[in-house]
C-alpha positions in Angstrom: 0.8 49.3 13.4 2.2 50.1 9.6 0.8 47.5 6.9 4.2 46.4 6.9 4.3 45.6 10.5 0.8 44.0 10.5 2.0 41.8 7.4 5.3 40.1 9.2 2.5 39.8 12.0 0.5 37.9 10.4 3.8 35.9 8.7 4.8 35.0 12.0 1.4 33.6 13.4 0.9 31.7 9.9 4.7 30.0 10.7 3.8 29.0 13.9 0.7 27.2 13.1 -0.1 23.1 12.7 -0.8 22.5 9.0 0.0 21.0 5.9 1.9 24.0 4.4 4.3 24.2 8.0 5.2 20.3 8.2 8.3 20.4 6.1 6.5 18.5 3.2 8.6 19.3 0.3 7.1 16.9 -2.0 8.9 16.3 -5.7 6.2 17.8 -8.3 6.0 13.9 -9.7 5.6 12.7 -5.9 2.7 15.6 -6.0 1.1 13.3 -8.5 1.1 10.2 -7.4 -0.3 11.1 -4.1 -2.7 12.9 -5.7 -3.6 9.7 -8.1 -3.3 7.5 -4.7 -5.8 9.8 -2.7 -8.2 9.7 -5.6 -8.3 5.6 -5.4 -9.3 5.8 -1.8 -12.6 4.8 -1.1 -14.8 7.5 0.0 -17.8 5.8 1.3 -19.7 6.4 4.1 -18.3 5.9 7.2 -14.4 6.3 6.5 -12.7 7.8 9.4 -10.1 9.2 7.7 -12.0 11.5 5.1 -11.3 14.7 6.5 -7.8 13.9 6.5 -7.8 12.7 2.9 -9.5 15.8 1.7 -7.4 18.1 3.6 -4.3 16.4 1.9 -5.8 16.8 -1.8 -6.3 20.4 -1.0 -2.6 21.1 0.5 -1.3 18.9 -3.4 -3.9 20.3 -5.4 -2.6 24.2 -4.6 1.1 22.5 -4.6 0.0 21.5 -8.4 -1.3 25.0 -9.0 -5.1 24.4 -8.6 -6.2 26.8 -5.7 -9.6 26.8 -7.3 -9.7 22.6 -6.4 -7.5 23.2 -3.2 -10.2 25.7 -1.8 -12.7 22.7 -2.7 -11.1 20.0 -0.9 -10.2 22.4 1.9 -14.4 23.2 2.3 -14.6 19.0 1.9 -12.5 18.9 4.2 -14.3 20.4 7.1 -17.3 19.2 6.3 -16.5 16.0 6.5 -15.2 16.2 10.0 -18.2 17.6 11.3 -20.6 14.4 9.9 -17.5 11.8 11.2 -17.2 13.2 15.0 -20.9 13.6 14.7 -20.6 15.2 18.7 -23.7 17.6 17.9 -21.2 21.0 17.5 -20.0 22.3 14.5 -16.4 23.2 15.9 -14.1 21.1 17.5 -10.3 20.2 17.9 -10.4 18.3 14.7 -10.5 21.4 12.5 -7.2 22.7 13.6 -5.3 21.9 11.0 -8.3 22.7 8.4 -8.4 26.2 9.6 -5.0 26.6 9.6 -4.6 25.4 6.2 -7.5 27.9 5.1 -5.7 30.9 6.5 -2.6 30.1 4.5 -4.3 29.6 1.1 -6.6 33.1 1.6 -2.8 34.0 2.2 -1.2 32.6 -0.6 -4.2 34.2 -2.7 -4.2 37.6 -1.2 -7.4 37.5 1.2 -5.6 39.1 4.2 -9.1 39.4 6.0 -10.0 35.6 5.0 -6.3 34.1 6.3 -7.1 36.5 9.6 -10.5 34.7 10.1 -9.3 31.5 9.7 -6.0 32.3 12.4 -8.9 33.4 14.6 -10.9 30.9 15.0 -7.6 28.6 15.1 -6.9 30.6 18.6 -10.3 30.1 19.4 -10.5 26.3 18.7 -6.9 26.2 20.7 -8.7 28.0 24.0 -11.4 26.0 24.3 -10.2 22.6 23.4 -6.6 22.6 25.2 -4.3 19.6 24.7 -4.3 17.3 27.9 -1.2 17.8 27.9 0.9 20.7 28.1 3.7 20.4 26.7 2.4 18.6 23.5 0.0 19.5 20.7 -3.5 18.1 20.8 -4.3 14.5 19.8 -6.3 15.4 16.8 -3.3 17.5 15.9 -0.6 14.5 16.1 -3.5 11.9 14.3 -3.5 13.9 11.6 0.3 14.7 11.3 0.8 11.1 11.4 -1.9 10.0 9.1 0.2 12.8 6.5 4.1 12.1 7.5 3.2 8.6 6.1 2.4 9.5 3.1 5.8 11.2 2.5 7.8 8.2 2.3 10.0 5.9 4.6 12.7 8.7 6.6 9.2 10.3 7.7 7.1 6.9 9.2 9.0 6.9 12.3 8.1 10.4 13.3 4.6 9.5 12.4 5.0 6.5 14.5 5.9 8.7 17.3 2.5 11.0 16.7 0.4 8.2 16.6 1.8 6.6 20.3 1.4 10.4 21.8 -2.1 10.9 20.4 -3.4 7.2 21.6 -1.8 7.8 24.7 -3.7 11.4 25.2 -6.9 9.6 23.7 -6.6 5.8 24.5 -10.7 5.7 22.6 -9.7 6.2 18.8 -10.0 2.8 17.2 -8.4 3.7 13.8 -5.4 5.6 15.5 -4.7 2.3 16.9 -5.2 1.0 14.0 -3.0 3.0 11.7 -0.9 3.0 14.3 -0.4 -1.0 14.0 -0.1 -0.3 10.0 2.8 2.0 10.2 4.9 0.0 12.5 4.2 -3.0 10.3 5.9 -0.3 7.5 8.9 0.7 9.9 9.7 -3.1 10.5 8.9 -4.4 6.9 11.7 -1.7 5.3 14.4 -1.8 8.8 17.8 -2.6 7.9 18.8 -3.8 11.5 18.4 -7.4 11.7 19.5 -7.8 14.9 16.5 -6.2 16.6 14.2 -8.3 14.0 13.1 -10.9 16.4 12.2 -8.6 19.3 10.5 -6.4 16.7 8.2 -8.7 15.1 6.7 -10.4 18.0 6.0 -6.6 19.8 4.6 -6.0 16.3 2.5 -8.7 16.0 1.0 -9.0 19.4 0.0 -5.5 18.6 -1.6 -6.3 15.1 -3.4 -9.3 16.9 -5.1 -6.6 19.5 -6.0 -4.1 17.0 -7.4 -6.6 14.7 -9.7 -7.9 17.6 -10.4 -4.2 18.4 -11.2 -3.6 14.8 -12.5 -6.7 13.0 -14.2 -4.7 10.0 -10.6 -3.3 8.8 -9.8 -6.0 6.4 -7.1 -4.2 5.5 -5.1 -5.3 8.6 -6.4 -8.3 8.8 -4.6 -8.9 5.4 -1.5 -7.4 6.5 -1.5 -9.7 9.9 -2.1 -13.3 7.8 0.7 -12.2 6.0 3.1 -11.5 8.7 1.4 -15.0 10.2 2.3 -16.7 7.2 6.1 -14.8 7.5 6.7 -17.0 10.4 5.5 -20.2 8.9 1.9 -20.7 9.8 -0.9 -22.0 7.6 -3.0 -19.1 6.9 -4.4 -20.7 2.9 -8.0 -21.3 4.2 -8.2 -17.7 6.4 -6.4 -16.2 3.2 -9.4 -17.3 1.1 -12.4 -16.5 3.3 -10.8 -13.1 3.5 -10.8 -12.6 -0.2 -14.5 -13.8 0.3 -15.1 -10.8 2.6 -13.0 -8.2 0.4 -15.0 -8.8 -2.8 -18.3 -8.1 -0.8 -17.4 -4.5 0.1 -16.7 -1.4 -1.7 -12.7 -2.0 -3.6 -11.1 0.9 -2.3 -7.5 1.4 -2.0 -7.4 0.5 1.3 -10.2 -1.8 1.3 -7.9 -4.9 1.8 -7.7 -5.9 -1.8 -3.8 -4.5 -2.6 -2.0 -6.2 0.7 -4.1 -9.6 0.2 -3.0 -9.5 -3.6 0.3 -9.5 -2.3 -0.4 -12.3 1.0 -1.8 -14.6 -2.3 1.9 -13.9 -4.2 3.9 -14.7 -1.9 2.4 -17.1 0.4 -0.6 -19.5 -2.0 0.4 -18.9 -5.5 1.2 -16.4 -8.5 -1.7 -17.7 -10.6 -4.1 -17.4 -7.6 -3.2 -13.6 -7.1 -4.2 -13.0 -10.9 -6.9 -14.9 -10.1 -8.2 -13.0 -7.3 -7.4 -9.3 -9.1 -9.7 -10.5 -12.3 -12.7 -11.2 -9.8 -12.3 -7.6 -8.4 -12.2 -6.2 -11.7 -15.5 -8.4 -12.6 -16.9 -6.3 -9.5 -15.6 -3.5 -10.2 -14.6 -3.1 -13.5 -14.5 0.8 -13.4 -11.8 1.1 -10.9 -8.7 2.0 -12.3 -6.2 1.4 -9.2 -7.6 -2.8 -9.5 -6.9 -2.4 -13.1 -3.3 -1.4 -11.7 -3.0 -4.5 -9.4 -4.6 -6.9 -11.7 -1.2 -5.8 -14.1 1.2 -6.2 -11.2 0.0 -9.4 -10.4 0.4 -10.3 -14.2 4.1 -8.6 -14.2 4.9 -10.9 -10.8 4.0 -13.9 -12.6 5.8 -13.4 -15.7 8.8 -12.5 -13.9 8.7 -15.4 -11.4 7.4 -18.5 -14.2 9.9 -18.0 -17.2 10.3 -21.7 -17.5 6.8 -21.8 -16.9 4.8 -19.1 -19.4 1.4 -17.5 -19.5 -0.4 -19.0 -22.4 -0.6 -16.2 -25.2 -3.9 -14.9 -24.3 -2.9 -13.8 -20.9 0.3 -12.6 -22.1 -2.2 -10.2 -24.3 -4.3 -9.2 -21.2 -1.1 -8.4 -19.1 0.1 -6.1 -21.7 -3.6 -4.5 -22.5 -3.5 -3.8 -19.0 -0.4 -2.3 -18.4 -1.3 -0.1 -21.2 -4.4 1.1 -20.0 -3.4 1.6 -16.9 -0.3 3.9 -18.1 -3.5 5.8 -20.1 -5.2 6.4 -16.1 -2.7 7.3 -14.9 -0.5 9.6 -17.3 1.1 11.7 -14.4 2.8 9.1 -12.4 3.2 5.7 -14.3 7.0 5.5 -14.8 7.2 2.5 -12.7 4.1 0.6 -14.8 5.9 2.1 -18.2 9.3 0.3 -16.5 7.1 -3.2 -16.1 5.4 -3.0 -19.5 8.6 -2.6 -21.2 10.2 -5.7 -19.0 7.2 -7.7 -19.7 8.2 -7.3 -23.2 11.7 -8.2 -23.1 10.9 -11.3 -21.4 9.3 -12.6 -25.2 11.2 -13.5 -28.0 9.2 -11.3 -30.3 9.3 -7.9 -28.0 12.8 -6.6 -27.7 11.6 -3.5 -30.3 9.1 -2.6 -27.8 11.1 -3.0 -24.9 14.0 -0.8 -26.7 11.5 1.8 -28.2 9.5 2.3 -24.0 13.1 2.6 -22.9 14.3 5.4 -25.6 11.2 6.9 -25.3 11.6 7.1 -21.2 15.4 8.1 -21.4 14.3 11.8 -23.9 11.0 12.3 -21.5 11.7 15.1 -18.7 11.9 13.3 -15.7 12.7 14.8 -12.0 16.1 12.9 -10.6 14.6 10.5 -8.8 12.5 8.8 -11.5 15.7 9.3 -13.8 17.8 7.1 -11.2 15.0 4.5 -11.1 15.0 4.5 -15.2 18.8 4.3 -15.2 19.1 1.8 -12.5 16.2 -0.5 -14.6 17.7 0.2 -18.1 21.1 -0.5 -16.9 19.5 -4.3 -15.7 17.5 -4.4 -19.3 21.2 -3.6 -21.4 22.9 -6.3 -19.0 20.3 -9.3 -19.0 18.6 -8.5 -22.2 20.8 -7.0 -24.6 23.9 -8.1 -23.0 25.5 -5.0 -23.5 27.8 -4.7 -20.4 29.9 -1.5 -21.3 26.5 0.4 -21.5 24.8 -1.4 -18.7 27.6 0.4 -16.4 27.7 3.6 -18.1 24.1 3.4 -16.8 24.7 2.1 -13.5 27.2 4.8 -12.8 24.6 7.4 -13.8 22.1 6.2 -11.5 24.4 6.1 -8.3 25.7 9.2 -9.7 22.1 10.9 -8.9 22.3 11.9 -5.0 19.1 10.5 -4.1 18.8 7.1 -1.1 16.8 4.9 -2.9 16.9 0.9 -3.4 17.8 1.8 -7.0 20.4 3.5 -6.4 21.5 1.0 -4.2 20.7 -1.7 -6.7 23.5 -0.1 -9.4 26.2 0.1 -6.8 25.5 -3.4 -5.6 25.9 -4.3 -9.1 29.1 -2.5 -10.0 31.0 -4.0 -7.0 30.4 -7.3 -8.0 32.0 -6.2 -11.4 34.8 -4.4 -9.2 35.5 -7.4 -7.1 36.0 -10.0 -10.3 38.8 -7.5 -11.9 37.9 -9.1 -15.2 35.5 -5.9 -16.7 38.3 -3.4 -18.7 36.1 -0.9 -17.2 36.9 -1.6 -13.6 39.1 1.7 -13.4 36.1 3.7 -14.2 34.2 1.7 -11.6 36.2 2.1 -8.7 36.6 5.7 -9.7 32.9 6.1 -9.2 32.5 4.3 -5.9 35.0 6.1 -4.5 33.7 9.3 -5.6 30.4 8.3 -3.4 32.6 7.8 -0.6 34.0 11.7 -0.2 
């Protein structure tokens, strides 16, 4: 065989395998960053099931980013990490698919022909001697995994991993946490579904399924959170359950997915904006290091200044929620547009911080941002020029730029909203312009 032929060879067998770099991915550079900041705030203590997952997906973003060096690392993490979870007594099993596979096409992407044919060797290997139960469909581990990933790659991609999940439990009915995660994500799919009709039929499936996998998995407060929530959704009285779960969160390591961000939000919404802050200051006092609680301590300070104007923080806590949203921008420098957004909100709301508000909103509008984050800035800064600065010829002018940006988003669908109301009162001399650029979304 000529090199030639041995190189679309090995092309082919690279294409055909189950990995990050073959699942159609195609993360934005900023989305790059925020999942790498997000995986970063996971917890990665002792006993996490999905730790070879995370570090897989840190190596697949960090060679994304450009860091093969750190990609190789996470990649070796990776496997490692599987071998202590399954803990079956052998160092290979089904679970390192997709490791391997992402291994052979890194020593690719580097040049190590000999290290990517390893790697698609003992993916073979691995694929003999652990065949899927089924034969028509990949192997359990394989679809965990894809889920666990597809979720991470926003909402038009949770169904599919939905659909993973169900085919993996049903090959491997034993996995707690697929379960689990499985519960999580339909909770996602029916949280962001715009068909109301099936809402009724949806949530009770959904939350006789949460009420089994909470029983199955008691230690995940992270559900439990998410199932008083959907509780309190349909009206019942979940205050004193609310509260002894905070109890429980604050005695364990404050990961990202310890429980801490969706009972922040269950406290919001359901007991009281002043509790929430509350609750995010005593998991700072635990753990004051953590940079993702400094990020929902700021959010729950941004919530409660939106939702109280008649009602304001004193000035001190005015001071902390802007100290916060200012260090949190400085930990996260690579993907805090939507904190930099907040911050300069917060400011508008007080009589003495339209210069800051205007200055974070210049300074946004000349920073290089990818289209998405531009339509989120547009759709925000149109909303700050309408409400604030009542400047309604500009405030369009940036509505139309932001539906102008071909991106789905509930920005985007925030401006048009907007300029139809303006269409449909005939008042605004810009109206002409307006329909012009509705109709030019239509085509």
């Amino acid at each position: 065989m000529s090199a030639a032929q041995s190189q679309t060879t090995l092309e082919s067998k690279l294409g055909a395998l189950q990995c990050h770099f073959t699942w159609d991915l195609d993360p934005s550079r900023s989305k790059l960053f925020r999942l790498r900041d997000m995986l970063e705030d996971i917890g990665k203590e002792e006993g996490n099931s999905w730790l070879g997952h995370i570090y897989n997906l840190q190596g697949y973003i960090h060679y994304q980013l450009g860091f093969t060096e750190d990609a190789l690392h996470f990649f070796s993490r990776a496997a490692e990490a599987f071998r202590q979870i399954r803990n079956t007594g052998s160092d290979e099993g089904p679970w390192l698919v997709v490791n391997y596979g992402n291994l052979a096409w890194l020593h690719h992407q580097l040049g190590g022909q000999a290290d990517s044919q390893s790697y698609l060797s003992k993916v073979d290997t691995l694929l003999k001697e652990y065949p899927s139960p089924s034969e028509d469909e990949l192997h359990p581990e394989i679809y965990a995994e894809k889920a666990w990933t597809l979720v991470k790659f926003g909402r038009d991609k949770t169904l599919l991993a939905a659909d993973y999940f169900q085919r993996a439990i049903r090959m491997q009915p034993d996995m707690v946490e697929w379960h689990t995660s499985h519960v999580i994500v339909l909770e996602n799919v029916y949280r962001h579904s715009d068909k109301p009709m099936e809402e009724d039929i949806l949530e009770e499936d959904i939350m006789e399924k949460m009420k089994i996998a909470r029983e199955n998995d008691p230690d995940n407060l992270y559900l439990a959170a998410l199932y008083l929530k959907a509780c309190a959704k349909k009206g019942i009285k979940i205050e004193d359950e609310a509260r002894e779960l905070a109890k429980r969160v604050l005695r364990k390591p404050l990961g990202r997915y310890s429980g801490i961000r969706p009972l922040l939000m269950l406290y919001r919404l359901f007991l009281s904006m002043d509790e929430a802050v509350d609750l995010a200051e005593k998991a700072l006092e635990r753990q004051p290091d953590e940079r993702h609680l400094k990020w929902c301590a700021a959010n729950c300070y941004k919530w409660r200044i939106y939702s109280h104007k008649k009602n304001p923080l004193e000035p001190r806590r005015i001071g902390r929620a802007i100290s916060l949203h200012e260090e949190v921008i400085s930990l996260y420098p690579d993907s805090s547009l939507k904190v930099k957004i907040a911050l300069a909100n917060i400011h508008a709301q007080l009589y003495h911080g339209q210069a800051e508000a205007d200055q974070i909103y210049q300074d946004l509008l000349e920073s290089d941002l990818e289209p998405a984050g531009r339509q989120r800035l547009y759709n925000f800064y149109a909303n700050h020029l309408f409400f604030i600065r009542k400047e309604s010829y500009k405030s369009i002018k940036y509505h139309m730029m932001a539906v102008e940006i071909p991106h789905q988003s509930p920005c985007r669908n925030g401006s048009i909203i907007a300029l139809e109301r303006i269409k449909e009162r005939r008042r605004h001399p810009m109206c002409g312009e307006i329909e012009e650029c509705l109709a030019n979304l239509e085509e």
